[in-house]
C-alpha positions as CSV (number, residue, x, y, z in Angstrom):
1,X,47.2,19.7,-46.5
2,X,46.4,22.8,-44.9
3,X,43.9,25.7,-46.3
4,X,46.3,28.3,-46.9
5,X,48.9,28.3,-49.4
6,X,52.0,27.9,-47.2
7,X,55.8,28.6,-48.1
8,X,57.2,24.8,-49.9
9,X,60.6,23.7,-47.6
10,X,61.8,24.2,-51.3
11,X,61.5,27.5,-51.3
12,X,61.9,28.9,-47.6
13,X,64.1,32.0,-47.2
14,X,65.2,33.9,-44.2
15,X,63.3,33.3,-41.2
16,X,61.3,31.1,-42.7
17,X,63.9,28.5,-43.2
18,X,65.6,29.3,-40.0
19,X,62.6,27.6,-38.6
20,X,61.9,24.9,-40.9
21,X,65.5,23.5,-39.9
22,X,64.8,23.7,-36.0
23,X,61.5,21.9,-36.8
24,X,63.6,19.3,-39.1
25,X,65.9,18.6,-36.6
26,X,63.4,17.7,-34.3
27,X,61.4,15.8,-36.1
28,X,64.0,14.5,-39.4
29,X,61.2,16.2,-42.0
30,X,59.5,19.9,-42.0
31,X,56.3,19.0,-40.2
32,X,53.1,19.9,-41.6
33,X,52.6,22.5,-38.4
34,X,55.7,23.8,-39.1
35,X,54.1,25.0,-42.8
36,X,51.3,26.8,-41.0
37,X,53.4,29.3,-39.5
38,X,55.6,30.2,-42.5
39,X,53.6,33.2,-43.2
40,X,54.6,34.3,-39.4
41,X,57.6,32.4,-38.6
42,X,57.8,34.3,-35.6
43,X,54.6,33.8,-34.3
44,X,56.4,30.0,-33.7
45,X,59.5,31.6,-32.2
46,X,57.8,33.1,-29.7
47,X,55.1,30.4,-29.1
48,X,58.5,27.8,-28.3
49,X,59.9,30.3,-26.1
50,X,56.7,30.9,-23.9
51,X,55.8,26.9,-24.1
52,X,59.5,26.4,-23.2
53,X,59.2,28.5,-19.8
54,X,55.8,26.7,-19.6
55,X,57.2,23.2,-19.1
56,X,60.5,24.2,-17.1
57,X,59.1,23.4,-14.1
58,X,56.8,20.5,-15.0
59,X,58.4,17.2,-14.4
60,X,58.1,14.8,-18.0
61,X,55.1,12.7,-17.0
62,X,53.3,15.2,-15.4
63,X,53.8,17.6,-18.5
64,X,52.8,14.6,-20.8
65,X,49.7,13.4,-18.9
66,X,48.4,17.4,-18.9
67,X,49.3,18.1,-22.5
68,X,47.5,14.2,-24.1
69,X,44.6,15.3,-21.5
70,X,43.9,18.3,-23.4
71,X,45.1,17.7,-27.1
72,X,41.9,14.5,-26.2
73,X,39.7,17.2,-24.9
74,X,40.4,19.6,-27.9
75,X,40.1,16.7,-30.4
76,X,43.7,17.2,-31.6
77,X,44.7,14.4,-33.8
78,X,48.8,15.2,-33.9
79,X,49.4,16.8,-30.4
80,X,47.4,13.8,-29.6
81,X,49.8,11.2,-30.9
82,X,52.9,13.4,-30.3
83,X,52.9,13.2,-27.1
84,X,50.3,9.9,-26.3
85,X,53.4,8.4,-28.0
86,X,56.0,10.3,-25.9
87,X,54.0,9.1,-22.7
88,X,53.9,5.4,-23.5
89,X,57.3,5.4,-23.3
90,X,57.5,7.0,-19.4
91,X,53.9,4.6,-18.3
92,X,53.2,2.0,-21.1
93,X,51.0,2.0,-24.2
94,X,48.5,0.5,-22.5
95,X,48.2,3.1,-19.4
96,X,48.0,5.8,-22.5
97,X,44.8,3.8,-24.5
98,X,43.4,3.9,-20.8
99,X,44.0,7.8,-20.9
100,X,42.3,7.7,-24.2
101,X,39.6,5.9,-23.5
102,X,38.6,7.4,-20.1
103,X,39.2,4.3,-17.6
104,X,41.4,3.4,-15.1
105,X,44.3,2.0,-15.2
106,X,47.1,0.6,-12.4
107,X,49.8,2.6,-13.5
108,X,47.8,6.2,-12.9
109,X,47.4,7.7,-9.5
110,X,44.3,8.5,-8.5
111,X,45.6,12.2,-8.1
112,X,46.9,11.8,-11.3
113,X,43.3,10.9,-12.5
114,X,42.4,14.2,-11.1
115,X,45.0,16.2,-12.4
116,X,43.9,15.0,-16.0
117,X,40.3,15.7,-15.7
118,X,41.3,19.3,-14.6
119,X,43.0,19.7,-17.5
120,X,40.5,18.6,-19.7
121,X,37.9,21.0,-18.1
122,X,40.2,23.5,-18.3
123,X,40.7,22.8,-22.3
124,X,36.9,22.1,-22.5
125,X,35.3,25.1,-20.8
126,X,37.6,26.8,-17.8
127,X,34.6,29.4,-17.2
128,X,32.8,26.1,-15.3
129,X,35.9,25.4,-13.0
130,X,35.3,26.7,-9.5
131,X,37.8,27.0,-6.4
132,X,36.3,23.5,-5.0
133,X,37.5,22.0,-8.0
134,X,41.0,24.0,-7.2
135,X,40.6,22.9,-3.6
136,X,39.8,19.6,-4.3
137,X,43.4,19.7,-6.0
138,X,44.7,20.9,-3.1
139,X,43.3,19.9,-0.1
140,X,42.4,15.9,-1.6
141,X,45.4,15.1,-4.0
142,X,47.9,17.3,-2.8
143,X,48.9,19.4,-5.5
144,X,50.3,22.8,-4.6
145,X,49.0,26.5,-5.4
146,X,52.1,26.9,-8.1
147,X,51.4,23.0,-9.2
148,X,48.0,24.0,-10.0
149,X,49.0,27.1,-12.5
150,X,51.3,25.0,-13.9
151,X,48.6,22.5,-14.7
152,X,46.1,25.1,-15.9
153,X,49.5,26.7,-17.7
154,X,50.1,23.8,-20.3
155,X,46.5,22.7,-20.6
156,X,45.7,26.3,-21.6
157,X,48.9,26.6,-23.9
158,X,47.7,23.8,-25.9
159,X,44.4,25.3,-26.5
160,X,46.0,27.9,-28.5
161,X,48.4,25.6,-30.8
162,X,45.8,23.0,-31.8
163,X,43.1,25.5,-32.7
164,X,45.5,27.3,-34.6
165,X,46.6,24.1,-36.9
166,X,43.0,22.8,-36.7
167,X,41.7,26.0,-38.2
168,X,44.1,25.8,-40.7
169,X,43.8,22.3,-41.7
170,X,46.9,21.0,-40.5
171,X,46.9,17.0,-40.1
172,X,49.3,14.5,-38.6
173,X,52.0,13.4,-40.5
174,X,52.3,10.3,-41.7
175,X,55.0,9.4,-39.8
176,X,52.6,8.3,-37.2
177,X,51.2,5.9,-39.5
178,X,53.9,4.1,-37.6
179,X,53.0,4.0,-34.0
180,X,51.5,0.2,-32.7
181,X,48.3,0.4,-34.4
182,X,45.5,0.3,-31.4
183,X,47.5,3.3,-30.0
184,X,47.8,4.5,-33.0
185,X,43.6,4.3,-33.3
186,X,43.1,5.3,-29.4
187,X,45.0,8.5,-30.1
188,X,43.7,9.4,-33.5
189,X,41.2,11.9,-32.2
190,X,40.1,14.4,-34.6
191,X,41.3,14.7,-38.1
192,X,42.9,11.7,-40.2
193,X,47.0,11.3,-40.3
194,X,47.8,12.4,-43.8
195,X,49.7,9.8,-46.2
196,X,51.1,13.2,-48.0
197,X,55.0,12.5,-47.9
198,X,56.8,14.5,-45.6
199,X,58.7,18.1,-47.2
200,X,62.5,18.3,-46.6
201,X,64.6,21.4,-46.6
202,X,67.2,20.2,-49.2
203,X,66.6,17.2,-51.9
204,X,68.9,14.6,-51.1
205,X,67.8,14.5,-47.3
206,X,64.3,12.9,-48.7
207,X,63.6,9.1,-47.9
């Protein structure tokens, strides 16, 4: 339940509805981020657009890998599961609690390894990276220059979603009460999932 009073699906107008039913679509309820932003519904707008440009050239596993890195690093409970969940389904739960958890794992590159802990520096404190950490990328695991932003670009994108909804209160909806239950608990990094039942624009579309 977040700390604001936010606008009920119930009672969304305008704009505020307009995104409430992209977010439904997506996810079959009005996610409890969603709610967050219905003072500034285009705050959200906006945000999609720039993370959609942001992941346009990032191939799926790289993107997830980059984005679970950081949403770990931030202590993100939902971005966490979101897309530790999406990622299980591209390299196996397993490989994912092995993300979680910080150890190896057969189906992760050691490159990849790299990439992952770049992106968790760059979540947990970017002022420390230095260009032999960049040229370690470069010159070791073969990523290129425009590789590289784009791995600094969605780890540093996330930064600014999760400590929105974390200074807000927002929590993981219980929907991921769902998920196979070690990665369920491997993934469930900051806040509790809530057991509030999901909001839904109209009535009769409730479960």
């Amino acid at each position: 339940m977040p700390f604001i009073r936010t606008i009920p699906a119930a009672e969304a107008k305008d704009d505020v509805r307009a995104m409430y039913q992209r977010q439904q679509q997506a996810w079959g309820y009005v996610p409890d981020y969603a709610r967050v932003f219905s003072h500034r519904p285009e705050v959200m707008a906006r945000w999609g657009k720039l993370l959609a440009e942001i992941k346009r050239p990032v191939d799926p596993r790289r993107l997830e890998m980059v984005t679970l890195s950081a949403a770990l690093e931030l202590h993100h409970t939902p971005c966490s599961l979101a897309h530790g969940a999406e990622l299980a389904k591209i390299i196996g739960k397993d490989a994912v609690i092995a993300i979680a958890n910080g150890e190896d794992h057969d189906e992760i590159t050691e490159a990849e390894q790299a990439m992952m802990q770049f992106a968790r520096q760059v979540a947990r404190d970017a002022s420390k990276i230095n260009a032999d950490d960049v040229g370690t990328l470069k010159e070791v695991h073969g990523f290129t220059d425009e590789e590289i932003f784009d791995i600094a670009a969605v780890a540093a994108s996330r930064s600014f979603f999760t400590k929105v909804l974390d200074a807000l209160g927002s929590m993981a909806d219980r929907s991921f009460l769902k998920l196979d239950e070690n990665l369920r608990h491997a993934l469930t990094v900051g806040r509790p999932i809530s057991h509030t039942p999901p909001e839904y624009l109209d009535k009769d579309q409730a479960a």
